[in-house]
DRENDO-1510 file (C-alpha; in Angstrom, 1 decimal, always signed):
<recs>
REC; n; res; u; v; w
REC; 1; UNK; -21.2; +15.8; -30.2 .
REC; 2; UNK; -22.5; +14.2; -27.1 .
REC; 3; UNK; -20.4; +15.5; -24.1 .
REC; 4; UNK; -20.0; +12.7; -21.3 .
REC; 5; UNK; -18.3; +12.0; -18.1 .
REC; 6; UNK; -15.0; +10.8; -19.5 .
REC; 7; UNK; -12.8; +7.4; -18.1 .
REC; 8; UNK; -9.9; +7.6; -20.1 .
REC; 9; UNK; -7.6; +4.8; -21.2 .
REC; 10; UNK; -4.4; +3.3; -22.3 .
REC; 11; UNK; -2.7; +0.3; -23.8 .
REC; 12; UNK; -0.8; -2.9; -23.7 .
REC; 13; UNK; +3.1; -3.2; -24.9 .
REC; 14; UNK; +6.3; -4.2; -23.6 .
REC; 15; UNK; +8.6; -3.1; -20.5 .
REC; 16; UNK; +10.6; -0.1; -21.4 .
REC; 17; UNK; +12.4; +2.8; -19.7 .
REC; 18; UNK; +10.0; +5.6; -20.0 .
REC; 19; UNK; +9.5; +9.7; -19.6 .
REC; 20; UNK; +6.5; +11.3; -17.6 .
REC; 21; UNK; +3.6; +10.8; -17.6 .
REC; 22; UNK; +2.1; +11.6; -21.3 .
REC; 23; UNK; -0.9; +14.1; -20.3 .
REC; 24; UNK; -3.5; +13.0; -21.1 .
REC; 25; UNK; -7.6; +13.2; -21.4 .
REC; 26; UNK; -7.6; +11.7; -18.1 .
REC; 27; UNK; -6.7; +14.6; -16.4 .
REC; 28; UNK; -10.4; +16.0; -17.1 .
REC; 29; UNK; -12.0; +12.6; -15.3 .
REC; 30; UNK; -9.2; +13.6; -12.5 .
REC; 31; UNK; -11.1; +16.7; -11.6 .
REC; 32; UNK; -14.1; +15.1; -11.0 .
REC; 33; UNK; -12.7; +12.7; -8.5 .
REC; 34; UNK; -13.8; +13.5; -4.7 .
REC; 35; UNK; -12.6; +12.4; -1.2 .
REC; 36; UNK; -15.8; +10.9; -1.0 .
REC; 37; UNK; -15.2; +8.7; -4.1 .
REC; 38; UNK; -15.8; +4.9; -3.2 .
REC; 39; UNK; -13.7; +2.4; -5.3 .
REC; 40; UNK; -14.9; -1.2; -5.5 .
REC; 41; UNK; -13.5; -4.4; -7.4 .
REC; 42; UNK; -13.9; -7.7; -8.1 .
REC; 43; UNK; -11.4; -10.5; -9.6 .
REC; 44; UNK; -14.1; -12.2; -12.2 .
REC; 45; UNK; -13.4; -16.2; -12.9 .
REC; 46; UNK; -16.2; -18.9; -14.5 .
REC; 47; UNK; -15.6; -21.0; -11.9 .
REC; 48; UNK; -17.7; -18.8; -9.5 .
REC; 49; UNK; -20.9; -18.7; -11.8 .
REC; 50; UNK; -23.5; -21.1; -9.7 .
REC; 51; UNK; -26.1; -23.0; -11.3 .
REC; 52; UNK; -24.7; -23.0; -14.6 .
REC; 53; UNK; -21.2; -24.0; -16.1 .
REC; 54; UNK; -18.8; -20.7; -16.8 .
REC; 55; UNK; -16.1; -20.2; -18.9 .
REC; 56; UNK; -13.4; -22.2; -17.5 .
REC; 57; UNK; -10.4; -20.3; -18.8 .
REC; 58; UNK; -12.1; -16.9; -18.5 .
REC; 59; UNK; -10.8; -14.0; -16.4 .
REC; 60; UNK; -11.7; -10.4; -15.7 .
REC; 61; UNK; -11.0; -7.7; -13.5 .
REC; 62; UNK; -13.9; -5.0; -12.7 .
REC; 63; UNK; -13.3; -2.1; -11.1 .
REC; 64; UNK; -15.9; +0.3; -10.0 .
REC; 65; UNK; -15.4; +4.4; -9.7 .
REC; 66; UNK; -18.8; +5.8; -6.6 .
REC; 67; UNK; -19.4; +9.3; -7.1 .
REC; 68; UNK; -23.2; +10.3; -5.7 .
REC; 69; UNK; -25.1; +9.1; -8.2 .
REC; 70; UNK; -22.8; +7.9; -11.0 .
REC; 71; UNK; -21.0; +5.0; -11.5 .
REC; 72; UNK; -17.7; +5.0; -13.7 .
REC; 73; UNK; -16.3; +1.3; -14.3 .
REC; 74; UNK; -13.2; +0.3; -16.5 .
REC; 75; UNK; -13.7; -3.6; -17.2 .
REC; 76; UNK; -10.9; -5.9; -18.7 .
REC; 77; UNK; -11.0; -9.5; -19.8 .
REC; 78; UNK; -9.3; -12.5; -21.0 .
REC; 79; UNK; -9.6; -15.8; -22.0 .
REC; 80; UNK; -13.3; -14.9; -22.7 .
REC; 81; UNK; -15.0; -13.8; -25.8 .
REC; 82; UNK; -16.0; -10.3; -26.0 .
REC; 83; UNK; -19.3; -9.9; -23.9 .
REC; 84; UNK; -22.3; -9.0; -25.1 .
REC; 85; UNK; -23.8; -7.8; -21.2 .
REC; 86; UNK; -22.1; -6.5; -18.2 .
REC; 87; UNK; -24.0; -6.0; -15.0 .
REC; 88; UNK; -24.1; -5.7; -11.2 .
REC; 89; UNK; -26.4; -8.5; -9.5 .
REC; 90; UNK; -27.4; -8.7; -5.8 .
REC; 91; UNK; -26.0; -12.1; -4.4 .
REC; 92; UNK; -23.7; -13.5; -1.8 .
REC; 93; UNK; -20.7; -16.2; -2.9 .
REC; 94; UNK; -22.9; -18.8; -4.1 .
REC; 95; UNK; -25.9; -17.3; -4.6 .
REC; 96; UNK; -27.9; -15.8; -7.7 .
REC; 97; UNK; -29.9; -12.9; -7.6 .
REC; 98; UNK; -31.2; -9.7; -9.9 .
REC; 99; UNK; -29.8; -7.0; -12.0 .
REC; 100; UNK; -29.3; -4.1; -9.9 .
REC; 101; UNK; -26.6; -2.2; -12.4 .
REC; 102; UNK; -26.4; -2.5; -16.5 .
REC; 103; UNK; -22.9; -1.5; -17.5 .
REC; 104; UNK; -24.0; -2.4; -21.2 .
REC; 105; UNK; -26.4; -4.5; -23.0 .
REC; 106; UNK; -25.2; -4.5; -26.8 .
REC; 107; UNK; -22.5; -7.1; -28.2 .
REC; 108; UNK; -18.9; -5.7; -28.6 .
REC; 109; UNK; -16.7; -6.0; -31.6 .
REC; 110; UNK; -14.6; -9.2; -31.4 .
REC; 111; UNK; -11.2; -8.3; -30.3 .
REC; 112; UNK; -12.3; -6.5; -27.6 .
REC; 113; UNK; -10.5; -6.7; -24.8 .
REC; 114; UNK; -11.7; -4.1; -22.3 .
REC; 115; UNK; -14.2; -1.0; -21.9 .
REC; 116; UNK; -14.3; +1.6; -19.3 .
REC; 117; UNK; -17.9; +4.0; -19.0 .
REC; 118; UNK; -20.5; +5.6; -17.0 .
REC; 119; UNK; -23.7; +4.6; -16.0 .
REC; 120; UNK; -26.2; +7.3; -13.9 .
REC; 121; UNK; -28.0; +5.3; -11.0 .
REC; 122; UNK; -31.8; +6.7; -9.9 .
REC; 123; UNK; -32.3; +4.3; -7.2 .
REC; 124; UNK; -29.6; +5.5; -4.5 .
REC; 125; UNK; -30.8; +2.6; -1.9 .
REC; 126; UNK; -28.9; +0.2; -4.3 .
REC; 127; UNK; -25.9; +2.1; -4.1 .
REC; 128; UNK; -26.1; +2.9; -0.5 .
REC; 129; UNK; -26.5; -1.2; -0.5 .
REC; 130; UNK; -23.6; -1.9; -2.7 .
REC; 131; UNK; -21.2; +1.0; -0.6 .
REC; 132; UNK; -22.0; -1.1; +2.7 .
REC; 133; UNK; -21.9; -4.7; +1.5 .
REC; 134; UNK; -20.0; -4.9; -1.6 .
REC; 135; UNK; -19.7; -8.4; -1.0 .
REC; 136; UNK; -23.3; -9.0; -1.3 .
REC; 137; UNK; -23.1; -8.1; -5.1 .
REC; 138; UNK; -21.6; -9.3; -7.7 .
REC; 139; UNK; -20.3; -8.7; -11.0 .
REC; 140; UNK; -20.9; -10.9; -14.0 .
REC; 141; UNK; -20.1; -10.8; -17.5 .
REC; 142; UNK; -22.3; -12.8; -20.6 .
REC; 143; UNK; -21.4; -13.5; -23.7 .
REC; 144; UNK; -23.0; -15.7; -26.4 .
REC; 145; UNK; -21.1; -18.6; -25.3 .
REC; 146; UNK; -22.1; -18.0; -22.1 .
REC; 147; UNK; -25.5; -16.6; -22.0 .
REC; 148; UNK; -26.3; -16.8; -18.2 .
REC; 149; UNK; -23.0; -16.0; -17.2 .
REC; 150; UNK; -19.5; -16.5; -18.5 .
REC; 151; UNK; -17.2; -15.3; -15.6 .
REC; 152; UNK; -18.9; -14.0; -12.0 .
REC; 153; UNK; -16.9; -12.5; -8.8 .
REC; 154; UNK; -17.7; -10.8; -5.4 .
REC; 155; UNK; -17.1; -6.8; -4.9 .
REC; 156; UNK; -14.4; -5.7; -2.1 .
REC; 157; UNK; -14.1; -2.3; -1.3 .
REC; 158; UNK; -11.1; -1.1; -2.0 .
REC; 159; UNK; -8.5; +1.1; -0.1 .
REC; 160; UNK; -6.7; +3.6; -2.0 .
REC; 161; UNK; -8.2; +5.2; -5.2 .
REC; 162; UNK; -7.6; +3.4; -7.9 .
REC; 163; UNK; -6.8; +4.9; -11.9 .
REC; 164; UNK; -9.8; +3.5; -14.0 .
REC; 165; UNK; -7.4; +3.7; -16.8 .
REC; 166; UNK; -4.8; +1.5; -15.5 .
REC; 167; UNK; -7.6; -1.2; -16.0 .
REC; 168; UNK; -8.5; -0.5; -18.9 .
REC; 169; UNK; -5.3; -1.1; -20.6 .
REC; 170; UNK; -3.7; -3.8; -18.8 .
REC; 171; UNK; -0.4; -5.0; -18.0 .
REC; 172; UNK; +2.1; -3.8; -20.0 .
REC; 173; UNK; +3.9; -0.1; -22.2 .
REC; 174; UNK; +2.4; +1.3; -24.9 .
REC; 175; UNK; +4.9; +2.3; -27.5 .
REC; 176; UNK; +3.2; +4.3; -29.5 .
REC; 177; UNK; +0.1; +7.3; -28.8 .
REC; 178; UNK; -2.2; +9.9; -30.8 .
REC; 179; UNK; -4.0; +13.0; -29.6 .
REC; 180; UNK; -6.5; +13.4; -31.7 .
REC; 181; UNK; -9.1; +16.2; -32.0 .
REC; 182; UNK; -12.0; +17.3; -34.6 .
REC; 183; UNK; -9.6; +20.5; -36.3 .
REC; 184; UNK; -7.3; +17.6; -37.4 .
REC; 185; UNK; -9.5; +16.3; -40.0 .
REC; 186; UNK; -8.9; +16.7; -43.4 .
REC; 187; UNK; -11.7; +17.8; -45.5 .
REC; 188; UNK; -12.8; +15.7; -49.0 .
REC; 189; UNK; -15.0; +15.6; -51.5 .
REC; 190; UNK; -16.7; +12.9; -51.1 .
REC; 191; UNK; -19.9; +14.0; -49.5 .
REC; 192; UNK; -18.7; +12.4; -45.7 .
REC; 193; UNK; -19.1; +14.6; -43.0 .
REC; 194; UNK; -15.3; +15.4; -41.0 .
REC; 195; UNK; -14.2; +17.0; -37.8 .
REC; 196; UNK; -16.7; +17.0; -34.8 .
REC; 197; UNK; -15.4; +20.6; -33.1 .
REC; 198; UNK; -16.3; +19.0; -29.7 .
REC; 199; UNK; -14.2; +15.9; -30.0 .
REC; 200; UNK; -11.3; +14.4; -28.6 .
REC; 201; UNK; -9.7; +11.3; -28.0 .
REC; 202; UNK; -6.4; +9.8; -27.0 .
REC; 203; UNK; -4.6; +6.1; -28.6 .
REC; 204; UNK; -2.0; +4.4; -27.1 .
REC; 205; UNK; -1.3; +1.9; -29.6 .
REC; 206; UNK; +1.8; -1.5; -29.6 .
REC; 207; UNK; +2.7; -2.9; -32.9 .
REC; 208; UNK; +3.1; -6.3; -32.1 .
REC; 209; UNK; +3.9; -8.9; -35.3 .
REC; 210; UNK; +1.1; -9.4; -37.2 .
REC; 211; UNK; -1.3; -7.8; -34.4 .
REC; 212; UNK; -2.1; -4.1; -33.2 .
REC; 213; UNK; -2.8; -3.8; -29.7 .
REC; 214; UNK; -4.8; -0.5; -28.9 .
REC; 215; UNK; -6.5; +1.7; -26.6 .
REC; 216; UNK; -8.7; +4.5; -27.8 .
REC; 217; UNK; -10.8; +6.6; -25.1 .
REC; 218; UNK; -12.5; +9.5; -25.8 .
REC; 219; UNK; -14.7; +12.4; -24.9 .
REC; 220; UNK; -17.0; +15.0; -26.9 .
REC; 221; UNK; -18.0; +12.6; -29.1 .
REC; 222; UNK; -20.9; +10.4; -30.3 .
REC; 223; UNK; -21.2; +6.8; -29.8 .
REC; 224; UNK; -17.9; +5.9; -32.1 .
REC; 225; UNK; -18.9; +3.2; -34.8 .
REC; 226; UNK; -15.1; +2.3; -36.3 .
REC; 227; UNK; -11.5; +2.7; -35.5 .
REC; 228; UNK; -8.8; +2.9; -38.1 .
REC; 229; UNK; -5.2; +3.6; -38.7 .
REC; 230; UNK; -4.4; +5.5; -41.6 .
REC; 231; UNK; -1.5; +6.1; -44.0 .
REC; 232; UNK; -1.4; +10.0; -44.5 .
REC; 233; UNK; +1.4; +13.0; -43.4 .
REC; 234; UNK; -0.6; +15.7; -41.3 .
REC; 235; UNK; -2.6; +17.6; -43.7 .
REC; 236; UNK; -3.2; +14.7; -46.1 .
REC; 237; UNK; -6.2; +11.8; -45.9 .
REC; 238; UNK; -5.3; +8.2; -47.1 .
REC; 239; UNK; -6.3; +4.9; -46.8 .
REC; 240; UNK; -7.2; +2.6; -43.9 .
REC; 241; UNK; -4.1; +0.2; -43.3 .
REC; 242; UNK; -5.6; -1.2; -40.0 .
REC; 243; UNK; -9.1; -1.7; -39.1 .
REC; 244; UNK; -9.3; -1.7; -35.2 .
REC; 245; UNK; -12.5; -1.9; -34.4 .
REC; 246; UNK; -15.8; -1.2; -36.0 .
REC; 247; UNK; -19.8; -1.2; -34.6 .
REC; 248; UNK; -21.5; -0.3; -37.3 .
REC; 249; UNK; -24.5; +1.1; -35.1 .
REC; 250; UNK; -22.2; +2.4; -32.8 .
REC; 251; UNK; -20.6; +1.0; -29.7 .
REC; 252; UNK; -23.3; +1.3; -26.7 .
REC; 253; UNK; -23.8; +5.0; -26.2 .
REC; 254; UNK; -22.4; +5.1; -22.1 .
REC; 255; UNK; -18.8; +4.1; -23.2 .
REC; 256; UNK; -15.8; +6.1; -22.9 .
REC; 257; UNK; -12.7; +4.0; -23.8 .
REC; 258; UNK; -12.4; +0.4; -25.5 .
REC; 259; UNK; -9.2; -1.9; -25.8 .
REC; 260; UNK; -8.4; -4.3; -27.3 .
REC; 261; UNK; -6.3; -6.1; -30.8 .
REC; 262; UNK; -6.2; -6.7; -34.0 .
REC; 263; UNK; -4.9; -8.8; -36.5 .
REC; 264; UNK; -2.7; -6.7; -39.3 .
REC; 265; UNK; +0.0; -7.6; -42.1 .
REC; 266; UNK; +3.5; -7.9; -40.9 .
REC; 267; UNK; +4.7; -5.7; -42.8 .
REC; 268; UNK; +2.4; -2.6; -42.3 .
REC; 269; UNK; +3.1; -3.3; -38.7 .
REC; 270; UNK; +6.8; -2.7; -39.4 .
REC; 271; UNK; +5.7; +0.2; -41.5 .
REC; 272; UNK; +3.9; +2.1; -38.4 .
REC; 273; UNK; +6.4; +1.1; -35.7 .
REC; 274; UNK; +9.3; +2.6; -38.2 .
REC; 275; UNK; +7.9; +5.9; -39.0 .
REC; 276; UNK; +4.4; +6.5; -37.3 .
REC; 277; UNK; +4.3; +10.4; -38.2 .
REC; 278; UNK; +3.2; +8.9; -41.4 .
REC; 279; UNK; +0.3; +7.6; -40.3 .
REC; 280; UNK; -3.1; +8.6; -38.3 .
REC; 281; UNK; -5.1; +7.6; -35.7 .
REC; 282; UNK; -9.3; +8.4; -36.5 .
REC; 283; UNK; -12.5; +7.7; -35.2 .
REC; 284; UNK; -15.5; +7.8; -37.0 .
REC; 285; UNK; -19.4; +8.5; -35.8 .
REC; 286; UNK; -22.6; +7.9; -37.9 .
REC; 287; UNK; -22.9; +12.2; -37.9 .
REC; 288; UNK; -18.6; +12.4; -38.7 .
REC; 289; UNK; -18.1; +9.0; -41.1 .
REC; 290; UNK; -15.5; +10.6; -42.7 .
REC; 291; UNK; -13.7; +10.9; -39.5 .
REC; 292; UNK; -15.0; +12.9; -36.2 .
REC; 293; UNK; -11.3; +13.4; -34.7 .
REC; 294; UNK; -7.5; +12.3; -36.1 .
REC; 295; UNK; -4.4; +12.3; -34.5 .
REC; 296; UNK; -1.4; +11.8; -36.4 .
REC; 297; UNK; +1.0; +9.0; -34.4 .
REC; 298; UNK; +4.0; +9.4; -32.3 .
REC; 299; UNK; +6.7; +7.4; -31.3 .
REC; 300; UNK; +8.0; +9.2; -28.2 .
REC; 301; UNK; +8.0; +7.7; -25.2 .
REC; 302; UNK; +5.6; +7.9; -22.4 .
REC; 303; UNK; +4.6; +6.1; -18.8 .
REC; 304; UNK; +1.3; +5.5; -17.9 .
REC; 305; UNK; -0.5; +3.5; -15.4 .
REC; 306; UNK; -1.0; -0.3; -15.2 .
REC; 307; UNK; -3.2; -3.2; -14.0 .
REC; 308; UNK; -1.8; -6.6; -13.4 .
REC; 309; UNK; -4.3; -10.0; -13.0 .
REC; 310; UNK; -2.4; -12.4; -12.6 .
REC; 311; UNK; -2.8; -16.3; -10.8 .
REC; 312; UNK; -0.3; -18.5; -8.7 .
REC; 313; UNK; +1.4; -21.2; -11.1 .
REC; 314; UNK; +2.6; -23.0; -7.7 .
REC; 315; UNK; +2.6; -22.0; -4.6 .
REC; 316; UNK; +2.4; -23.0; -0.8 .
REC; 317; UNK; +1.6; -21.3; +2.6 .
REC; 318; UNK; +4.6; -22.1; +4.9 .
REC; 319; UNK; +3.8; -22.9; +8.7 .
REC; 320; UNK; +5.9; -23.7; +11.9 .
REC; 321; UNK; +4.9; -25.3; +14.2 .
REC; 322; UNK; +5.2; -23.1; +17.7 .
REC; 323; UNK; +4.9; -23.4; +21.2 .
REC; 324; UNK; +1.7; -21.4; +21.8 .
REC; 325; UNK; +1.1; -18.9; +25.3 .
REC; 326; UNK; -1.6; -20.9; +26.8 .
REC; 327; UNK; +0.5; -23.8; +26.1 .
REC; 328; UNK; +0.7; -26.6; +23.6 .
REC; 329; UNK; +1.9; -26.3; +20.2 .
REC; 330; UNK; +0.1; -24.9; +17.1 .
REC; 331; UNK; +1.1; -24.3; +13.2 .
REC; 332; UNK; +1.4; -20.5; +12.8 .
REC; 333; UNK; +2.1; -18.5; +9.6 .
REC; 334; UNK; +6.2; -18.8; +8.6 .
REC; 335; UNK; +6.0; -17.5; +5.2 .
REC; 336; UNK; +4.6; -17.9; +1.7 .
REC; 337; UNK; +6.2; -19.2; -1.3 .
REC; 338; UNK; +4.8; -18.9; -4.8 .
REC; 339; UNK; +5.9; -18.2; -8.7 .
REC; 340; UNK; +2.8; -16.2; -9.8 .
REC; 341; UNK; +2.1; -15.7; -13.8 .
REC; 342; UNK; +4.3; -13.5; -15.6 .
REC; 343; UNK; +7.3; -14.6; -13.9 .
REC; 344; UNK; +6.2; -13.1; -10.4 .
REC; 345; UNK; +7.9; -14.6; -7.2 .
REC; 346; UNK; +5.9; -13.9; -3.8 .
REC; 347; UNK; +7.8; -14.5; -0.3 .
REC; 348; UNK; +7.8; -12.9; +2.7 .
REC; 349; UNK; +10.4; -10.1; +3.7 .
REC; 350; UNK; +11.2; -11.9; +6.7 .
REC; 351; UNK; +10.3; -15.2; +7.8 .
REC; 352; UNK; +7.5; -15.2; +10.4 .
REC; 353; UNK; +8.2; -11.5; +10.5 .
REC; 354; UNK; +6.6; -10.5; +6.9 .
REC; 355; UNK; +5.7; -8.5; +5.1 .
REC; 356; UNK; +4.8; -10.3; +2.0 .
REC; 357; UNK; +6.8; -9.2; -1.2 .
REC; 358; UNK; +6.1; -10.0; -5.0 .
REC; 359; UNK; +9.5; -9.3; -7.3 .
REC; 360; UNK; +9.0; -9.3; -11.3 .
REC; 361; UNK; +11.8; -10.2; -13.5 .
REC; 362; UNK; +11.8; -6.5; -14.4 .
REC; 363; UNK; +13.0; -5.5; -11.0 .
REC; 364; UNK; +9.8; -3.7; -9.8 .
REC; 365; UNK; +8.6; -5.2; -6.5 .
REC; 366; UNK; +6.0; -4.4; -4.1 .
REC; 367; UNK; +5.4; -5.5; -0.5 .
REC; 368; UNK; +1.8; -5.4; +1.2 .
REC; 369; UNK; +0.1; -4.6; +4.5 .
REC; 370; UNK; -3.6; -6.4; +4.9 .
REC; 371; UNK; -6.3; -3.5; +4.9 .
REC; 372; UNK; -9.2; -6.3; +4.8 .
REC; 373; UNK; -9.9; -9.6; +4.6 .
REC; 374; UNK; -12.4; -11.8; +4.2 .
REC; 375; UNK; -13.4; -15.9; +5.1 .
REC; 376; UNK; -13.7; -18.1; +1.7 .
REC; 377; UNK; -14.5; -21.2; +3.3 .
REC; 378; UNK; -13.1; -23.8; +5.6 .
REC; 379; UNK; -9.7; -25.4; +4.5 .
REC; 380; UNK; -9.4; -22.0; +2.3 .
REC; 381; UNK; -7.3; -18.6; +3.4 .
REC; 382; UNK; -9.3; -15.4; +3.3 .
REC; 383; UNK; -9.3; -13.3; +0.3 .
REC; 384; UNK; -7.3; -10.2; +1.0 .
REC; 385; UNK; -7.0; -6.2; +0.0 .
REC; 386; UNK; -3.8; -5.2; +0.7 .
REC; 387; UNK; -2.0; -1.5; +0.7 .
REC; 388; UNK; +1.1; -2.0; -1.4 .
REC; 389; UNK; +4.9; +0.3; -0.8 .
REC; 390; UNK; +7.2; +0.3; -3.5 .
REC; 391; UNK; +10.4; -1.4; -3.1 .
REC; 392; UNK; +11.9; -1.9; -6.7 .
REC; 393; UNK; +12.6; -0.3; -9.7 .
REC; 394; UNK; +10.9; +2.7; -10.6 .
REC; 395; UNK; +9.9; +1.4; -13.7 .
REC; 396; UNK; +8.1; -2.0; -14.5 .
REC; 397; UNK; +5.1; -4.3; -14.1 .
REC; 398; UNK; +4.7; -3.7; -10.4 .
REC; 399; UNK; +5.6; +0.4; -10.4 .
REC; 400; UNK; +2.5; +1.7; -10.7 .
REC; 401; UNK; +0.8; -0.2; -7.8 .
REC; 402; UNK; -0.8; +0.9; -4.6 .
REC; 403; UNK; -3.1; -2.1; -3.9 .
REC; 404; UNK; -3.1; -6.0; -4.3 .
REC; 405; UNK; -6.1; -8.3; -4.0 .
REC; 406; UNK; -5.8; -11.9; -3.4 .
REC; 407; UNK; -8.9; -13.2; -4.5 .
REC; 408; UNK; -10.1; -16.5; -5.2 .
REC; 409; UNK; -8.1; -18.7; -3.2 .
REC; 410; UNK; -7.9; -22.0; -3.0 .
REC; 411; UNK; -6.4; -24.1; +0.3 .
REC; 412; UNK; -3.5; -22.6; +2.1 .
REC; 413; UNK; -5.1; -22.4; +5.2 .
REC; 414; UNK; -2.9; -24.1; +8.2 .
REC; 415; UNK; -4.1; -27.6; +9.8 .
REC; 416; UNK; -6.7; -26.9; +13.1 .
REC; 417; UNK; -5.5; -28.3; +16.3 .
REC; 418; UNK; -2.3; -29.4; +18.3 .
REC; 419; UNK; +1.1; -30.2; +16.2 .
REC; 420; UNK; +4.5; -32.1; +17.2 .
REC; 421; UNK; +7.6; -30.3; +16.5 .
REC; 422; UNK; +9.6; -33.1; +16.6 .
REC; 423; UNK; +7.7; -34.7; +14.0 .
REC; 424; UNK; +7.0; -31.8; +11.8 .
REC; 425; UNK; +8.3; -28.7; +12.6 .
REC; 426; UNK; +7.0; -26.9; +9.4 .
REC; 427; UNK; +4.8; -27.2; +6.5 .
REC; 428; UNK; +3.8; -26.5; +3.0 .
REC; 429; UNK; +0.2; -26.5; +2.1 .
REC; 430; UNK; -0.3; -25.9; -1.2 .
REC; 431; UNK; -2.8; -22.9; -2.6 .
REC; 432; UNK; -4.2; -21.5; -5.3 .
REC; 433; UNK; -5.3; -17.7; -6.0 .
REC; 434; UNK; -5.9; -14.5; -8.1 .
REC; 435; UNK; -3.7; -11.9; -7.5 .
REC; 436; UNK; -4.6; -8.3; -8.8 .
REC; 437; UNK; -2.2; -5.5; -8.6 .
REC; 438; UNK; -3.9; -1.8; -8.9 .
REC; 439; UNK; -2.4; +1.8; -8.7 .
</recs>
């Protein structure tokens, strides 16, 4: 019965036309949100570790929630296994340096596939440090692969506000949720403790083949140590049909949400996406191992928000070359084209006009206007936070997003010095980046 600041979450699943928002435990973290909130985030690849070798297919996104002295984060990975440490070091691009934050220091359950908590900071000159130079810190991720680092990336301060939750779940619609509380629980007599009065939690949950994909966040309750899907109407226990997670010590105590998925039968899976009134969402403590809160499972639809990471598959920066004021002719930016991950296309509006676009095969789109940017070396374009408008469908990958970060780029930048038009009037140079859509 341990009451925390809460950082709610939500799930994974496929595109689908959706209802409002689901309400959800969120709302309470919403209160606590100030104007004077500062958002931070950094796109996390192994190729940035220095000094040692990171995971080279290893992503993550980390995104950081400033209010006085605590510190909500929502981290998500892939392509990495589940960390056992997550922290905040002091240290330029290219440069190591100490622990200044601990987000967690206890291994996570394999499958694992994101976490959001809350960390209380004493020493206020390291977050006065990390407000004015986020891109003097860094965050890092270890696992036991990768014990001195498995995936490393710069802070930029963001924007816009940005939902922790989104994060959390990911990319895609969750198809199925649970609102589950401590009065839910079923009592039995089998000597286990049930129904923590202080409890809630939310699931958003996508049957998926042989695989669950979930989301479980919660507030009111102790450190959670497993969580199940049952088979039982409301008002009846029965057995576990999918084990989600489990810690049998309990997850580290400053968490508020975990994601992630998990192998189950075929068939129980079409079992649950055919009828899930029949079954249950619970969470169990080491106090409430019976089952601190239960939610039985819904099928109705719902909309929540989303966070893309995504990479360029192949793409180019476009230049012309044009006859300059002072005279002389110089390559200046035409356009962009690229086909990102996930089937996203990026272009500009208008050639040599902008703005830049990104359309999904969904129909959602989003164009951008730079708020920042920031040098990554010579030959390289500058990594970028942009504010993004809406400009497709409602629904979709893109809808939810009100900021993009282009992050870890690679070339692109346009040749220095004096060009011909005759003899090339435009170019392609190819690049490479991150792109991270937030909202």
């Amino acid at each position: 019965m341990v009451k925390r600041i809460l950082a709610t979450g939500l799930l994974t699943a496929a595109v689908l036309p959706v209802l409002p928002v689901l309400p959800a435990l969120g709302a309470h973290a919403d209160a606590r949100r100030s104007d004077d909130d500062v958002y931070l985030a950094a796109g996390l690849r192994g190729a940035n570790e220095v000094g040692v070798k990171g995971d080279a297919d290893g992503r993550s996104t980390v995104v950081l929630r400033i209010s006085g002295d605590q510190v909500s984060f929502a981290i998500r990975w892939n392509g990495v296994e589940a960390p056992r440490a997550a922290h905040v070091h002091l240290g330029a691009k290219g440069v190591n340096g100490d622990v200044k934050l601990e987000f967690f220091t206890k291994p996570l359950p394999a499958g694992v596939l994101g976490v959001t908590g809350t960390v209380a900071v004493e020493d206020q000159a390291v977050l006065r440090s990390l407000i004015d130079d986020p891109g003097g810190f860094y965050a890092n991720l270890h696992n036991a692969a990768f014990p001195k680092g498995a995936v490393r990336g710069q802070f930029h301060r963001l924007a816009r506000p940005v939902d922790l939750d989104g994060v959390l779940h990911g990319s895609n619609q969750a198809v199925l949720s649970s609102r589950a509380d401590g009065a839910q629980e079923v009592q039995a007599p089998d000597g286990k403790k049930r129904g923590d009065a202080d409890g809630k939690a939310t699931w958003w949950l996508r049957p998926n083949g042989a695989a669950i994909a979930y989301t479980a966040t919660w507030t009111g309750v102790a450190a959670p140590t497993n969580g199940h899907l049952h088979k039982g109407v409301k008002g009846r226990n029965g057995d576990v049909v999918a084990d989600l997670f489990a810690a049998e010590k309990g997850l580290p105590a400053n968490l508020t949400g975990i994601a992630g998925e998990t192998p189950v039968k075929r068939a129980i899976v079409r079992r649950i996406a055919a009828d899930p009134s029949r079954y249950y969402s619970n969470l169990h403590t080491v106090e409430f191992s019976g089952g601190a809160v239960r939610g039985q499972l819904s099928g109705g639809r719902f909309d929540h928000p989303r966070a893309v990471t995504t990479a360029v598959a192949k793409g180019a920066q476009i230049y012309a070359c044009t006859e300059q004021p002072g005279g002389g002719h110089a390559f200046t930016q035409l356009g962009v084209t690229a086909k990102l991950q996930r089937g996203i296309r990026h272009s500009f509006v208008k050639p040599a006009a902008g703005p830049p676009q990104w359309i999904a095969p969904d129909g959602s789109a989003v164009r951008g206007k730079v708020a920042s940017r920031r040098p990554n070396g010579e030959g390289v374009i500058p990594e970028l936070v942009l504010d993004a408008t809406q400009a497709g469908a409602r629904q979709g990958l893109l809808a939810h997003a009100t900021q993009i970060l282009r992050l870890n780029t690679v070339g692109g930048a346009a040749p220095a010095g004096a060009c011909d038009p005759r003899r090339q009037p435009r170019i392609q140079v190819p690049y490479g980046s991150d792109y991270l859509f937030l909202g």
